[in-house]
C-alpha positions in Angstrom: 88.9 14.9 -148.2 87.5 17.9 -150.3 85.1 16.4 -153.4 83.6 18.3 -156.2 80.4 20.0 -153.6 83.5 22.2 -152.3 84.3 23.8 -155.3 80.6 24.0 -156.9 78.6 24.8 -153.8 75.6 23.9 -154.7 76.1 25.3 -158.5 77.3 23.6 -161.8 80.5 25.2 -162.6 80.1 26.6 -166.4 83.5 27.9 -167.8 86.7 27.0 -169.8 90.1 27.1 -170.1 91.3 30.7 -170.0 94.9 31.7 -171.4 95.1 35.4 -170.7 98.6 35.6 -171.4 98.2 35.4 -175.1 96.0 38.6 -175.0 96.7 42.0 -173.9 96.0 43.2 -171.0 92.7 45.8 -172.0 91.5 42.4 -173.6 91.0 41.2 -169.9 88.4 43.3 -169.3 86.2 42.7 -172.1 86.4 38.6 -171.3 85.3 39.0 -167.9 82.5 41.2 -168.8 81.4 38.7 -171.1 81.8 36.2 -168.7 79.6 37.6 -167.0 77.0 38.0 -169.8 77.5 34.1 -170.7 76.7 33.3 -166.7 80.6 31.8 -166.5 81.3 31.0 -163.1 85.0 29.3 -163.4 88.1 29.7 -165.7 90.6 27.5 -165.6 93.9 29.4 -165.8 98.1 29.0 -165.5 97.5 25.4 -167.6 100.0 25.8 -170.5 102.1 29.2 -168.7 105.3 27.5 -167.4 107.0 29.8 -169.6 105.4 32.8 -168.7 105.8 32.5 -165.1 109.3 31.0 -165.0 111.0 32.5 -168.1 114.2 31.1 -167.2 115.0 29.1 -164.5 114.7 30.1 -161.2 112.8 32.8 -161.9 109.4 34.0 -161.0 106.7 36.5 -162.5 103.3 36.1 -160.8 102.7 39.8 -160.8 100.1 39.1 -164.2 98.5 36.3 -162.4 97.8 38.5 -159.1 96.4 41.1 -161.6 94.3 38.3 -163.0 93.3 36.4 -160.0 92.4 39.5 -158.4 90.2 40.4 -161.7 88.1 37.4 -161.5 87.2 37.5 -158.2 86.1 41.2 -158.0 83.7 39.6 -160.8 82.8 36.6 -159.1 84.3 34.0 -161.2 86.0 31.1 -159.2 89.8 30.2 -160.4 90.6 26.5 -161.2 94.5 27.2 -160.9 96.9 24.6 -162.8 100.0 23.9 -162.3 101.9 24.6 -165.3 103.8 21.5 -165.5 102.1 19.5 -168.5 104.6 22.0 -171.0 108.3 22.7 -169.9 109.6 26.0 -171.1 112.5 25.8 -173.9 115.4 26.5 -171.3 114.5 23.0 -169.8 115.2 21.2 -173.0 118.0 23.3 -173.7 119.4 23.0 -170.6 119.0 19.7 -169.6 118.3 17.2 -172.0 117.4 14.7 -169.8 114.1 16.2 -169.0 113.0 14.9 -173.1 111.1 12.4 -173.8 112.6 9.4 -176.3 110.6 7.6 -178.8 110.8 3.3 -179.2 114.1 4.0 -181.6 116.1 6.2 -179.2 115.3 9.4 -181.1 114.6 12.6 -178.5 111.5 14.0 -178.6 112.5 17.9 -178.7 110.7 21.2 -177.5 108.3 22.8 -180.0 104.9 21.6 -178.8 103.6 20.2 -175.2 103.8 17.5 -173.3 107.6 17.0 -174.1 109.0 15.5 -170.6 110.2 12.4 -169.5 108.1 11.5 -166.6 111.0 9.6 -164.9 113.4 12.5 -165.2 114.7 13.7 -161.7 115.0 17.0 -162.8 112.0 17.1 -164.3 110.7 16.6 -161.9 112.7 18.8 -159.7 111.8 22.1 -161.5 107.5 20.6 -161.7 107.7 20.3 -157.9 109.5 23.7 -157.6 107.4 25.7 -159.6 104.3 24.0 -157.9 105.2 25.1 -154.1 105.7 28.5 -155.2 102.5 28.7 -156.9 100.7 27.0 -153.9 102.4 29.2 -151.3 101.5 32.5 -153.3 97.9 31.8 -154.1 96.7 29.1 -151.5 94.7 31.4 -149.8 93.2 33.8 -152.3 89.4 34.2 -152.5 88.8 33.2 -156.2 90.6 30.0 -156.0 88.2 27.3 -156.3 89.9 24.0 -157.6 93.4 23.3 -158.2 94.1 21.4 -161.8 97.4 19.2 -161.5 99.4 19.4 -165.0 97.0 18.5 -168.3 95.9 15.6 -170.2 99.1 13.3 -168.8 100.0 11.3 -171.9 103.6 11.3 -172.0 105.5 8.2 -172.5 109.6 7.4 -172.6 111.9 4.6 -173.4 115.1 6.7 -172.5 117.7 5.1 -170.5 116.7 7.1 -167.1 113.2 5.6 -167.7 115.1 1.9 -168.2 116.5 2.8 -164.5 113.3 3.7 -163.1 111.4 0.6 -165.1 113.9 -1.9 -163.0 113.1 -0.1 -160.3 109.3 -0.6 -160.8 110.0 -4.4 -161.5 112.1 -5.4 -158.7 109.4 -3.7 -156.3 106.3 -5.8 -158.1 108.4 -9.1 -158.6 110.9 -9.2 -156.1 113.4 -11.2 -158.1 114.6 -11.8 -161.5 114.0 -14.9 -161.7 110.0 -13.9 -160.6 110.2 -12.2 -163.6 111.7 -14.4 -166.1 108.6 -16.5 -164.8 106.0 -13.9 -165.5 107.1 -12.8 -168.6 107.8 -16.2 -169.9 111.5 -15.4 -170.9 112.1 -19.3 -171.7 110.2 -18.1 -175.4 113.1 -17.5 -177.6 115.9 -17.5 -175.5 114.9 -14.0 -173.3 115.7 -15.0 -170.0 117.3 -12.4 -168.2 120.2 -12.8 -165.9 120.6 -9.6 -163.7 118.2 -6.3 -163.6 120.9 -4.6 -165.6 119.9 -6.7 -168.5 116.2 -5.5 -168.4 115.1 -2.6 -171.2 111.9 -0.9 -171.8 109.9 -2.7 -174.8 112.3 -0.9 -177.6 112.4 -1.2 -181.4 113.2 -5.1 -181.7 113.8 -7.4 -184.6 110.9 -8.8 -184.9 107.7 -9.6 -182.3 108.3 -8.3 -178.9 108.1 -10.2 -175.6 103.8 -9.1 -174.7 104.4 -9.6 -170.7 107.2 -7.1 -171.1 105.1 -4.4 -172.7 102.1 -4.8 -170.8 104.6 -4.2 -167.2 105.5 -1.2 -169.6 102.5 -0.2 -170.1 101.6 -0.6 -166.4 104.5 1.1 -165.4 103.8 4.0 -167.6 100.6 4.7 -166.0 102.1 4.7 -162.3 105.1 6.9 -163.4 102.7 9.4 -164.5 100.2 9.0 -161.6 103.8 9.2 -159.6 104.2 12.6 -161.3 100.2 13.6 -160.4 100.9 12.8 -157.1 104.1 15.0 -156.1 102.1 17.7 -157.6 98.9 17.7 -155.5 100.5 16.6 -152.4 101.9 19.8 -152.5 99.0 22.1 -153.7 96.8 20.1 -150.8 99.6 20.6 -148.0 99.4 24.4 -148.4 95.4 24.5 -149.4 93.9 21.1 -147.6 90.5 22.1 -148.2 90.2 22.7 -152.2 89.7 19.8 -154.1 92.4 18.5 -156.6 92.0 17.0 -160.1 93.9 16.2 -163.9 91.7 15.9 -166.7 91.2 12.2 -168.4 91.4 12.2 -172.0 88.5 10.2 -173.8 88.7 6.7 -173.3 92.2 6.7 -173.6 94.3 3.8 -173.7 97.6 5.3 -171.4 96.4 5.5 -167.8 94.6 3.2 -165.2 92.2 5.5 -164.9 90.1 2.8 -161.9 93.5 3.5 -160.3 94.0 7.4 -161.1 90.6 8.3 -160.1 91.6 7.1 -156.2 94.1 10.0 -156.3 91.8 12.6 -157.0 89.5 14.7 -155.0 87.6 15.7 -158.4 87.3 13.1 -161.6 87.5 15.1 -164.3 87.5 14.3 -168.5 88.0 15.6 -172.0 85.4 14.6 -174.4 85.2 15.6 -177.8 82.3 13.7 -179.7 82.5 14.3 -183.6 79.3 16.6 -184.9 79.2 14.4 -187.8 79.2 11.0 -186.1 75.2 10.3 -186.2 75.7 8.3 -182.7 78.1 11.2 -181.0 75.2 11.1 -178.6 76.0 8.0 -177.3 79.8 8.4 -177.5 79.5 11.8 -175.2 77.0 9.4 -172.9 79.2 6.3 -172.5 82.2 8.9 -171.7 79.8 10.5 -168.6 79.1 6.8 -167.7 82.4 5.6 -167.7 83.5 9.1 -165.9 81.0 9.0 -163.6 81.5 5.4 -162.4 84.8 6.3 -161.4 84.1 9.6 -159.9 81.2 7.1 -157.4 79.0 10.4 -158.1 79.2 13.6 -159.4 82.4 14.7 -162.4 83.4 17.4 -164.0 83.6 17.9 -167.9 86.7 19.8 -167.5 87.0 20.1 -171.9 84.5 20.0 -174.4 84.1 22.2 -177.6 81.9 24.8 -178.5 82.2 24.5 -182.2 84.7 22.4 -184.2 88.2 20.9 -182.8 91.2 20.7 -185.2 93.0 17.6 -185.0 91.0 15.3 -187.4 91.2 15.3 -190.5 88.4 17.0 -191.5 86.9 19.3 -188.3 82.9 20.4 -188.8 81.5 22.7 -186.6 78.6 21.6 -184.4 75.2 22.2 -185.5 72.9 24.9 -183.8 71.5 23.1 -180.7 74.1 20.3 -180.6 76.4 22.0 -178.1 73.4 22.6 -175.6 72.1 19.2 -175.9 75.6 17.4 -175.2 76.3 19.9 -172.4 72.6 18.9 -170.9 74.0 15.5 -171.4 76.4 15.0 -169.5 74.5 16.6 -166.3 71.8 13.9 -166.8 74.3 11.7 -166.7 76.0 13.3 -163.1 78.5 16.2 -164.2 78.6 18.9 -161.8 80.5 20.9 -164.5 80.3 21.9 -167.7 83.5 23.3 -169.1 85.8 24.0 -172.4 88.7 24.3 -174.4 88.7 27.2 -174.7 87.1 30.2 -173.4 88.5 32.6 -176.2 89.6 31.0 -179.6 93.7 31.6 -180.4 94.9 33.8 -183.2 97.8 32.3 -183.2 99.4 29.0 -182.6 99.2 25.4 -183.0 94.9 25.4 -181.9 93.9 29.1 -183.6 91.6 26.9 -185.4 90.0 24.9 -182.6 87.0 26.8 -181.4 85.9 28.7 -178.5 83.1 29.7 -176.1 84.1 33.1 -178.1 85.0 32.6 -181.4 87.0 34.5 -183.8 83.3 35.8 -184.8 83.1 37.5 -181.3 80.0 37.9 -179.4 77.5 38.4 -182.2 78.3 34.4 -183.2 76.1 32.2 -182.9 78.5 30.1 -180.6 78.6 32.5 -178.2 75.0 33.0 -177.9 73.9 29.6 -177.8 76.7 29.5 -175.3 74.9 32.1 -172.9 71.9 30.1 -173.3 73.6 27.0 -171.5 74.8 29.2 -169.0 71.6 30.6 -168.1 70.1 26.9 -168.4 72.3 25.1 -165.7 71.5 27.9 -163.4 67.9 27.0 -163.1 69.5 23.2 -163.0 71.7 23.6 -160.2 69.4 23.7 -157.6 67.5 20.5 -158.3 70.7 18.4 -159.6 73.7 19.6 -158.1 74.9 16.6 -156.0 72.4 14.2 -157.3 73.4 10.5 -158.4 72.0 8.7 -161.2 70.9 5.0 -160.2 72.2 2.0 -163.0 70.7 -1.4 -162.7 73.8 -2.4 -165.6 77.5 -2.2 -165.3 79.5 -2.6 -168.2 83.0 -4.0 -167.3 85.9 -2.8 -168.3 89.9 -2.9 -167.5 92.9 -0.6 -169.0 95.4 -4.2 -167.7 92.8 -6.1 -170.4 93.0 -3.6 -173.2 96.7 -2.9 -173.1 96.8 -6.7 -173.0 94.9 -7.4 -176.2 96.6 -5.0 -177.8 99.9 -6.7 -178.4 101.3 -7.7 -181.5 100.8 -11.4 -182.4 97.0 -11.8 -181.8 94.8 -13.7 -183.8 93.5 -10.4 -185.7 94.1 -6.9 -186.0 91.1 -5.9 -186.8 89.5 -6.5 -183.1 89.9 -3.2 -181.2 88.9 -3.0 -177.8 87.3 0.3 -177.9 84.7 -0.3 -180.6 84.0 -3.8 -179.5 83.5 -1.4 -175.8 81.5 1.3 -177.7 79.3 -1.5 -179.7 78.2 -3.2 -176.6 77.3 0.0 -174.4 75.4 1.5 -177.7 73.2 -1.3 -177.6 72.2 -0.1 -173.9 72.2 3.2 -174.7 69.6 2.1 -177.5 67.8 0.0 -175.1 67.5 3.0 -172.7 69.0 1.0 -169.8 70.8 3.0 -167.4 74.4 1.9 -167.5 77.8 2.4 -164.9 81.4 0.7 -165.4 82.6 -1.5 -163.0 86.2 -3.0 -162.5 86.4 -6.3 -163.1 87.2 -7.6 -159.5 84.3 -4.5 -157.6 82.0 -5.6 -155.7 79.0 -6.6 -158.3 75.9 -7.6 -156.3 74.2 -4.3 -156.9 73.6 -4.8 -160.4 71.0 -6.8 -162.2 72.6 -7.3 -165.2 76.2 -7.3 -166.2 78.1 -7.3 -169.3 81.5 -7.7 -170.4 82.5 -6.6 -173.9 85.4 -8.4 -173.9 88.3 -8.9 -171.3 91.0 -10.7 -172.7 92.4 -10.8 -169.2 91.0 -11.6 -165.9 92.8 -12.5 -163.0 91.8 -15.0 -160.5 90.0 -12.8 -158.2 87.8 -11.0 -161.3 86.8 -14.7 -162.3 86.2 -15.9 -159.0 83.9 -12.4 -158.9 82.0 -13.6 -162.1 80.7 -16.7 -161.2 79.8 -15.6 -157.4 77.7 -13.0 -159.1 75.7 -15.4 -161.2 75.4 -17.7 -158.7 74.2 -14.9 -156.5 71.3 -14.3 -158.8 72.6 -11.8 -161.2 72.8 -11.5 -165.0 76.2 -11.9 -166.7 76.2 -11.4 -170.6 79.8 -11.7 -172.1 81.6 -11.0 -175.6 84.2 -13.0 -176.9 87.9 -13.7 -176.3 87.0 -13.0 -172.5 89.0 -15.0 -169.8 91.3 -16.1 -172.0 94.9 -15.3 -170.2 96.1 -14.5 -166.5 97.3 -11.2 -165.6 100.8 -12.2 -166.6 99.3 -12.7 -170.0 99.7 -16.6 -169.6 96.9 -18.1 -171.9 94.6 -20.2 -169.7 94.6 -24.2 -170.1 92.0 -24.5 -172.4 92.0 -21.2 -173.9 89.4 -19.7 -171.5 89.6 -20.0 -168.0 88.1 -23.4 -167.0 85.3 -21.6 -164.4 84.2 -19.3 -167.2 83.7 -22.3 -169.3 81.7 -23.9 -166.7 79.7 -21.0 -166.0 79.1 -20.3 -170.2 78.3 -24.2 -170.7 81.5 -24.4 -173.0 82.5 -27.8 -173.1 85.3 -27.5 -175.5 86.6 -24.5 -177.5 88.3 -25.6 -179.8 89.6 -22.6 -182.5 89.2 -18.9 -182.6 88.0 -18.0 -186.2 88.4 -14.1 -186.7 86.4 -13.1 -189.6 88.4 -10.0 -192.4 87.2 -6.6 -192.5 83.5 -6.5 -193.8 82.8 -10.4 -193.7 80.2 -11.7 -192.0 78.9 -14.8 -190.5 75.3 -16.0 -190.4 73.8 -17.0 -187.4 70.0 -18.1 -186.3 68.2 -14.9 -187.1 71.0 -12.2 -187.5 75.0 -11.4 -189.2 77.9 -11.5 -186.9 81.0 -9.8 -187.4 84.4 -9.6 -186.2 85.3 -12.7 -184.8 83.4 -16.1 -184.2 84.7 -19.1 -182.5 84.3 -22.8 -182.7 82.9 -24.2 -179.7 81.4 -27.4 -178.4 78.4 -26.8 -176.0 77.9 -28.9 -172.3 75.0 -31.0 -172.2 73.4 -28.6 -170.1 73.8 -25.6 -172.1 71.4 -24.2 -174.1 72.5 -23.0 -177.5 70.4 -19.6 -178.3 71.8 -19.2 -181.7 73.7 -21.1 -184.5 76.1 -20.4 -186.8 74.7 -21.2 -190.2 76.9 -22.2 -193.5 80.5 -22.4 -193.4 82.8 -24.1 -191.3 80.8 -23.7 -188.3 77.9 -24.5 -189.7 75.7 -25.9 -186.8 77.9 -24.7 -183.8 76.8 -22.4 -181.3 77.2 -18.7 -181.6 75.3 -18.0 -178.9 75.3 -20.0 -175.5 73.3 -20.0 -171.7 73.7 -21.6 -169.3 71.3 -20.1 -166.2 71.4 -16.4 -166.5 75.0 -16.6 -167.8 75.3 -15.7 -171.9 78.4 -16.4 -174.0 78.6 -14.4 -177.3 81.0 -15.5 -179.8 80.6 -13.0 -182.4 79.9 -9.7 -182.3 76.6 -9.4 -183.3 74.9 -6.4 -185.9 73.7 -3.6 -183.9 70.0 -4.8 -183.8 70.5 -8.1 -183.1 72.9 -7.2 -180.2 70.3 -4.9 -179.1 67.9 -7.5 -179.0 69.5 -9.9 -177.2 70.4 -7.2 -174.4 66.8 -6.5 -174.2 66.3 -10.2 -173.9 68.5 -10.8 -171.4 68.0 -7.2 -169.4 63.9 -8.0 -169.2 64.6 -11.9 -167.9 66.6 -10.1 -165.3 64.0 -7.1 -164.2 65.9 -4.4 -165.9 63.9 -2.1 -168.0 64.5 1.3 -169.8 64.2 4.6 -167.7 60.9 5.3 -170.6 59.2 2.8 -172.7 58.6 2.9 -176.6 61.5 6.2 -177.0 61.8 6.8 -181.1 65.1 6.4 -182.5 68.0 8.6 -181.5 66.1 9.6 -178.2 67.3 9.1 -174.6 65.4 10.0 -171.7 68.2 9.7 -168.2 66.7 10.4 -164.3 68.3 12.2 -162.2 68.1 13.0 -158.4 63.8 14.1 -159.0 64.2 15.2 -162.5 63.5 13.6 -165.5 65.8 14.8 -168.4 64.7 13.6 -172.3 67.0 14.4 -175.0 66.6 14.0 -178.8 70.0 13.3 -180.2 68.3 13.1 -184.4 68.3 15.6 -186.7 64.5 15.7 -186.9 61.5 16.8 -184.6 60.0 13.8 -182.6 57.2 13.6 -180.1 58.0 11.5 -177.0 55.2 10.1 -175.2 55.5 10.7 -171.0 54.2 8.0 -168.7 51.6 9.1 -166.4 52.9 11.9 -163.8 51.4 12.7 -160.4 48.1 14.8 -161.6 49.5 13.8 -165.3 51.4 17.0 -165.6 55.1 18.0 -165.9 56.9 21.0 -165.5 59.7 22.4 -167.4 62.5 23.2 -165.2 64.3 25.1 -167.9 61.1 26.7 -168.9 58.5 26.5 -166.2 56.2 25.6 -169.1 53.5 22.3 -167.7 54.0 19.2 -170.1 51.4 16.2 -170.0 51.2 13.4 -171.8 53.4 14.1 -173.9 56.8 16.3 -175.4 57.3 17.7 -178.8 61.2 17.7 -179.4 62.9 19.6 -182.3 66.2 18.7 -183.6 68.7 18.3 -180.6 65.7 19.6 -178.5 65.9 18.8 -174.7 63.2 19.0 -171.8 64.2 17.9 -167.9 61.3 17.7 -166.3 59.9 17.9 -162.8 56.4 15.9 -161.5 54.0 19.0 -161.2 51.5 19.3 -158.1 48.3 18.0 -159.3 
């Protein structure tokens, strides 16, 4: 099986998307050239050109891709080739209407953008496999091809009637029969109980609440139909090129895909991420997206997007401050990439993203995005020897499950203001702060590794995940775990009790008795700290010891925080300090400490393979002090310049350092 080593060898890919066909041809020229200034060493190319190579059906014009293919390689710049699929040409649509997408209400989603497909359309996916064996066959064996790139950013979800087909399809192959079903959806609630397969819809616009079982097999399904999709595609690219690794690119965090399941299918894990320059902890957004990527990757990824300068999709889009770009892009190689790439390498005069930068701006070469962009090109070529291939050890695994989060997102929970992904991002920033090294584990992997785990939240847990749980802790290791965890089966079948009765054991919950969310902004006191969110009323087990109290209100005297052993129950979510501290508690009565002590605020410091990289993520200068090295002295790898005792960072300065001969 090719990995990520085949396409880099021994290097750190550095590069971007690259969509020639929106230039003229004499504009070629000039981007390799300063390509080859900026030290690019890939271009992704042929993502969003369905059009251009297949302007009506049947037809094929490669001749501007042979030109281009050719061009890079005589330059030495690797080609990550996509297939084009992720962005049917108009004539699709026109043509055959079944290929569009349709909303929850029934209305078509029409040409106009991207992304407008129904996954479960045969002919769909008819002209995708088409268009991919003639673009495998013609360039399987060219010399710049480094990578193939399946499709982009699969997102694409359908309620049409050809999905309905496919979706009774999915179910009679996962339940067997309809009456299996009617059981795991719990069809005897309001009269739903289905009497044939014809009778089963996707999750459409209803009357009222909608059956949660039956969206959460949607949403399951959704995620196979796609990865159904990935797979067609890069069975083909690997039958005619077996040895060059295949990939899609993960969007950020995204709620749509299994990506535990996706990342199986891929020869390279590759994601998008996109941390906003004015979010004051972007830092540790961009490092729990290399953590998360990385974990399922099992070593090195590939950042196959990031942006140079400012995106265009939120409502306000800032550009990113002078050194901000480097220091994110040194990131996420501390924290395993093997490649550093964007969207885009030259930035669009026209269309839908002329305002979304790139590694050239409309400024040109004289910007100051394009130098500082040189600079990182130059910088991970004195890394790559030294990182390329390294791991980065975690003695912490966050836990976390796409089956939980689509689950808790349903409609008729106890409050909308619990989203999964902040309660996820709250928990790892505590780490993050901490300066714990920190993977993500599935809920039912193999745990004994760790030292410490934590779990956010998981709504739902199935039998095996729980069963995983308590062998951990009994095995010696250190579970800390959020509320509403264990509370429903993966059918979505609330547990007898309202948490799963082990967990309880485990937590030293004797009773719980009510969830009590808390509105937007309120807080609850506890024994030394605010929590927010959520809290719950619970009644402890005479063996449980109860770290914190809720104080005033209706709970006044409960627990808020419980142990039992080295297993924690959180019922709130604590303030950002306080959550901090009890992770620190926790994480030192377990042997975990941070990669370097006493770090100011805003600072990170991440090993990996023999170097030591220490990143300052504020927007002042700090001096970090170094423990003791071998002879007390450092060395600079992007410098060569000796460092001992300690480092003077500027604002979103950055040092990896190397234990110097005494």
């Amino acid at each position: 099986m090719p990995s990520l080593h085949d396409a880099t060898r021994g290097r750190i890919l550095f590069g971007g998307d690259y969509n020639p066909e929106q230039w003229p041809e004499e504009v070629w020229e000039q981007d390799v050239r300063l390509m080859q200034d900026a030290g690019v060493n890939s271009a992704t190319v042929g993502v969003f050109s369905w059009a251009r190579i297949e302007p009506r059906p049947g037809a094929r014009e490669f001749g501007w891709l042979d030109r281009l293919a050719d061009l890079l390689h005589a330059h030495g710049i690797g080609m990550v080739l996509a297939t084009p699929t992720a962005s049917p040409p108009p004539w699709m649509g026109a043509r055959h209407p079944d290929t569009l997408p349709r909303d929850e209400d029934g209305r078509t989603v029409w040409w106009g953008s991207r992304q407008q497909f129904c996954p479960s359309s045969a002919t769909y996916r008819a002209y995708a496999a088409a268009v991919t064996e003639d673009l495998a066959a013609r360039y399987a064996g060219h010399p710049a091809l480094t990578m193939w790139h399946v499709n982009n950013e699969y997102c694409t979800s359908c309620w049409c009637d050809g999905t309905a087909r496919h979706f009774r399809r999915w179910l009679a192959a996962r339940y067997g029969t309809v009456d299996a079903l009617n059981e795991a959806w719990g069809t005897a609630f309001w009269s739903q109980r289905y009497d044939t397969w014809d009778e089963v819809i996707p999750p459409r616009r209803a009357q009222y609440l909608r059956n949660p079982a039956q969206q959460l097999d949607f949403r399951r399904f959704t995620s196979d139909a796609l990865l159904e999709c990935y797979t067609a595609e890069r069975d083909i690219v690997a039958r005619h090129a077996p040895r060059v690794p295949v990939t899609t690119n993960f969007m950020p965090f995204w709620t749509g895909q299994d990506a535990w399941a996706w990342a199986r299918e891929e020869d390279v894990v590759s994601v998008d991420v996109y941390p906003d320059p004015k979010d004051p902890y972007g830092g540790q957004y961009n490092a729990m997206i290399g953590d998360m990527t990385r974990s399922q990757a099992r070593g090195p990824w590939m950042v196959m997007e990031q942006a140079a300068g400012p995106v265009n999709w939120r409502d306000v889009n800032h550009p990113k401050p002078a050194g901000l770009n480097r220091l994110l892009s040194l990131q996420s190689v501390a924290r395993g990439a093997d490649a550093v790439c964007y969207f885009q390498w030259r930035q669009s005069r026209q269309g839908a993203e002329k305002f979304h930068s790139g590694m050239v701006p409309h400024a040109g070469e004289e910007s100051r995005t394009f130098r500082e962009v040189k600079r990182i090109g130059a910088e991970l070529s004195r890394l790559a020897p030294e990182v390329s291939g390294a791991g980065v050890a975690a003695e912490v695994a966050v836990l976390h499950d796409w089956h939980s989060w689509w689950a808790v997102q349903q409609e008729g929970m106890p409050s909308r203001e619990v989203a999964y992904p902040d309660v996820v991002r709250a928990w790892h920033r505590a780490l993050w702060e901490n300066g714990y090294a920190t993977d993500f584990a599935h809920p039912e992997h193999g745990l004994s590794g760790y030292r410490m785990v934590v779990v956010p939240q998981l709504y739902l847990l199935s039998d095996a995940a729980v069963a995983g749980l308590v062998a951990y802790v009994a095995g010696g290791g250190t579970l800390v775990s959020g509320f509403l965890t264990g509370v429903a089966d993966p059918d979505d079948r609330v547990r007898p009790g309202g948490m799963d009765a082990r967990l309880r054991r485990l937590f030293g919950i004797r009773v719980l008795h009510e969830w009590w969310p808390l509105d937007r902004g309120e807080r609850v006191a506890c024994d030394g700290f605010d929590g927010t969110l959520w809290s719950e009323e619970l009644e402890a087990a005479g063996d449980a010891e109860v770290a914190a109290a809720y104080r005033g209100g209706e709970l006044d005297g409960l627990p808020a925080v419980l142990r039992r052993g080295r297993a924690w129950y959180v019922s709130t979510l604590p303030e950002p300090a306080a959550l901090r501290a009890l992770l620190a508690r926790a994480a030192g009565e377990a042997g975990v400490r941070p990669v370097l002590e006493g770090l100011p605020e805003l600072v990170e410091a991440v090993r990996r393979g023999g170097l030591l990289f220490v990143l300052n993520h504020g927007r002042k200068p700090v001096r970090v002090p170094l423990p003791a090295a071998g002879g007390g002295v450092y060395r600079d790898v992007l410098t060569g310049a000796a460092v001992a005792g300690s480092v003077e960072l500027e604002r979103y300065g950055a040092v990896v350092l190397r234990e110097a001969a005494p």
